[in-house]
N, C-alpha and C positions, 0 to 999 in steps of 0.2 A: 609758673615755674616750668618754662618748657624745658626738654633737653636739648641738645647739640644734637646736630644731624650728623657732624664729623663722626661724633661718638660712637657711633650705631651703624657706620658703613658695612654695607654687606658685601664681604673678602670673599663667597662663593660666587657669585658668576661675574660675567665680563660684563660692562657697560651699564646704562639702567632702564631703556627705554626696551621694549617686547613688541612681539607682533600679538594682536589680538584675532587667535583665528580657533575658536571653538573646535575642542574634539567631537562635538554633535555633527558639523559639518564635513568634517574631514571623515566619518562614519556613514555620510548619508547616503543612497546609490546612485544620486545622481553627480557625487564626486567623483568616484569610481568610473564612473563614463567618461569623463573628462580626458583629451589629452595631455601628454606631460607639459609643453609649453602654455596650456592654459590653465594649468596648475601652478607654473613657475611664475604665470603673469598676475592669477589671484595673492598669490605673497608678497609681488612687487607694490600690489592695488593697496592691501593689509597693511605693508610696512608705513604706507602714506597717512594712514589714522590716528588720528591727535585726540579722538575724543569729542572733539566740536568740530569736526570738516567732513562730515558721513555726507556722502553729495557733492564734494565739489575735488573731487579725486582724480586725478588725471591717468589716461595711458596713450601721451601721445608719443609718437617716435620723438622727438626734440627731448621730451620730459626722460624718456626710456633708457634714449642714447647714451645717455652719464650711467646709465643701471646697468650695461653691457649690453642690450639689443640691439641687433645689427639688421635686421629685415623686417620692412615694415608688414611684407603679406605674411609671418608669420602671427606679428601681433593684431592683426584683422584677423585672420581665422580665433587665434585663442580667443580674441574678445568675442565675437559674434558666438562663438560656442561658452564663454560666463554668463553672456546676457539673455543665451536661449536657453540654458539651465538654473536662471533662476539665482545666480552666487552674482553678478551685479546688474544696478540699473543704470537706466543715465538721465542722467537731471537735463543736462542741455547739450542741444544738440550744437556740434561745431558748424563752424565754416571757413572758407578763405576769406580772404588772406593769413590770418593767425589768430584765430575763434577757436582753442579748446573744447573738445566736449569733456562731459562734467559726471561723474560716476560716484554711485554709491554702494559697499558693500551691504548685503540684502540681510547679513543676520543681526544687526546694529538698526536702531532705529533712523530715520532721516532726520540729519538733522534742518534746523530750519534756518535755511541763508538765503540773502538778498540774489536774486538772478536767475532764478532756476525757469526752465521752458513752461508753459502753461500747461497743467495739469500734470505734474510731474508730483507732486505733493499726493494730490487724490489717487494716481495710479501705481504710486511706488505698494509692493506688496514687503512686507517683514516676511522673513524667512521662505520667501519665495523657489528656494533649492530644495526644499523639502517637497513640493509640489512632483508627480509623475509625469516627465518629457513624455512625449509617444510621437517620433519624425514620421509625418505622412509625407512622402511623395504623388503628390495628383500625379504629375506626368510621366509615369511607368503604370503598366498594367501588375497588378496584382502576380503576378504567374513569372513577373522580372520584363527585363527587356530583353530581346529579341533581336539577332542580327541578321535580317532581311538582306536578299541580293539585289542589285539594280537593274539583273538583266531579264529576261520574260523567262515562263515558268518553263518552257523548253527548252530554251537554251537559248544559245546568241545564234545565229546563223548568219554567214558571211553571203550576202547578196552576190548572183555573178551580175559583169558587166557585160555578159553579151546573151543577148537570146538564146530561149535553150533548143530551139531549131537549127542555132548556127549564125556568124557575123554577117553573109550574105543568101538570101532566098532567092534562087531562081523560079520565075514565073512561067509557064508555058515552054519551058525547056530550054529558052533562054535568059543570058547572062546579064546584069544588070550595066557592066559596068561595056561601054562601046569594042567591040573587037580591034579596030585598028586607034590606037592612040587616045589621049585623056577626051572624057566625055565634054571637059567645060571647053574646047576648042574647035569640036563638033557643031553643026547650029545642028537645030528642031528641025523634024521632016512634018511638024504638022502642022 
């Protein structure tokens, strides 16, 4: 004796499908670090959850494009900043020509689909956002970076172009260059 589903429609909200995004998550500090495009991109990620596709979740620009995203370096930075806090993984890696990569949200178990890259199974962590980021920069000194000049520690110094005795040395009192007329039309007296 089931009932009607008609019967029992629920007249408070619009539509019937939800996103699934934990208030744990949305609490936790490594969301709070987040920026707001990689915020707005986890809801896009979310809204793609059926329940059995945890893994195989797209965020490419083609996929995006119909969602309103218009710049693709926007959605590489937000991804690269889900994937280093831990809010998603990625099952397989894309490639050209038109090879998807393949995402799963991290507080939903994996689910298990045919395709996924090797070891994507053994390394996927659950609730991986809850884990403490700590960004080291190797290539800065502790103390910051430093904006060095390129010129020596004295200063620049402008080289002159003529000896500092003067353009011409007289030798023994006389002149170098012939008293009557150009020297190269002179011969040699020696």
């Amino acid at each position: 004796m089931g009932r009607e589903r008609s019967k029992y429609k629920d007249n408070t909200k619009d539509g019937g499908r939800f996103i699934q995004l934990p208030v744990v998550v949305l609490e936790c500090p490594n969301y709070q670090k987040l920026s707001f495009p990689a915020k707005a991109l986890l809801i896009e990620l979310a809204r793609q959850f059926t329940g059995i596709n945890n893994g195989r979740l797209l965020l490419s620009m083609k996929f995006l494009k119909k969602q309103g995203w218009n710049s693709s370096d926007v959605i590489s930075r937000a991804k690269k900043e889900l994937i280093e806090f831990g809010f998603i993984f990625e099952t397989v890696k894309g490639h050209r020509p038109n090879k998807a990569s393949w995402y799963a949200i991290t507080w939903r178990n994996l689910d298990k689909i045919e395709g996924y890259d090797y070891g994507s199974m053994k390394n996927f962590t659950r609730s991986a956002y809850n884990n403490i980021v700590i960004k080291i920069n190797t290539l800065n000194p502790s103390s910051g970076a430093k904006s060095h000049s390129i010129e020596p520690s004295v200063g620049i110094r402008v080289a002159s172009t003529t000896p500092l005795e003067g353009a011409i040395k007289v030798l023994n009192g006389t002149a170098l260059n012939p008293p009557n007329g150009n020297h190269i039309y002179i011969p040699s007296t020696s």
